[in-house]
N, C-alpha and C positions, 0 to 999 in steps of 0.2 A: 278755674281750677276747683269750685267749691261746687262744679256741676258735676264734674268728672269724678269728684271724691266719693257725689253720693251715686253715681250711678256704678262704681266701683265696685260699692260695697253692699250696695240692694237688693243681690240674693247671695245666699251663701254660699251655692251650692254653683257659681259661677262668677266667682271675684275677681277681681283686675281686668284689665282691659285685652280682649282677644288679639287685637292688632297689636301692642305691645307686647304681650308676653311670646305672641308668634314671632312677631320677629328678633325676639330674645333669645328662645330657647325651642324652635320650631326642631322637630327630627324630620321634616320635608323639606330640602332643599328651595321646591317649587313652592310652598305653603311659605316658606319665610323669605322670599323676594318678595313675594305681592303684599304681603304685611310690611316689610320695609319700605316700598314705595309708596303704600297708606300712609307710613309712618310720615315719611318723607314729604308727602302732600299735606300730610297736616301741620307739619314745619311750615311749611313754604306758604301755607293759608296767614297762620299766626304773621310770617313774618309781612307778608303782604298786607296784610290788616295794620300794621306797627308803621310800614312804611309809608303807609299816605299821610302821616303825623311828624313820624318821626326816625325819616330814612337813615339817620346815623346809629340809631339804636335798634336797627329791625331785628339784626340777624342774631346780636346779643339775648335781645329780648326772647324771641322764636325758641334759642337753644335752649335759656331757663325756664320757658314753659314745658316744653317737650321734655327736659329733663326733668321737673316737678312732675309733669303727668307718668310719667315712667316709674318715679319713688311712690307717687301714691300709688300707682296701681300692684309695684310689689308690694307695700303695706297692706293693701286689700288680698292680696294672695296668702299672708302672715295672718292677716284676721283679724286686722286691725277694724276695727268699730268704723262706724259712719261718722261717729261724732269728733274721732282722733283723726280721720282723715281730714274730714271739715276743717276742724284747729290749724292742721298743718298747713290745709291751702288755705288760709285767713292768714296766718304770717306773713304769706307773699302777695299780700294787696298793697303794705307799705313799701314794699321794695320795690315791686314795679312801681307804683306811684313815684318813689323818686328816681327808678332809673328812667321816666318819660318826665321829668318835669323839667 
């Protein structure tokens, strides 16, 4: 999350994440399915990754990543700093840590 924060906010002049915000608020029909299925694949990466550990927690896990990466990336749309993004994805090291332990 704290990779995503700063590559979120690294240029100004193109914040948040392309696939995210496409498949949020895309005006191409065609443009926001193939961002949703990015989206979706990168669910299913997370959750996959979660599940060789800890298959009862995958799918919980996966949503609150993917919904973290979605808040920060609208906070980097807001203009929000690198350093407040960072912050925010540092709070959720303890959480997931205790949702996998």
């Amino acid at each position: 999350l704290e990779a995503a924060a700063r590559f979120y906010a690294a240029d100004p002049h193109t914040t948040g994440c392309l696939v995210l915000e496409s498949a949020r608020a895309s005006g191409d029909p065609h443009s926001a399915a193939k961002a949703q299925a990015l989206k979706a694949a990168s669910r299913d990466y997370v959750r996959a990754f979660v599940a060789r550990t800890h298959a009862g927690m995958a799918d919980l896990v996966a949503d609150y990543v993917v919904s973290m990466m979605s808040g920060l990336s609208a906070g980097a749309r807001e203009g929000w700093s690198a350093e407040r993004l960072g912050a925010v994805a540092r709070m959720s090291a303890p959480l997931l840590a205790a949702m996998l332990a």
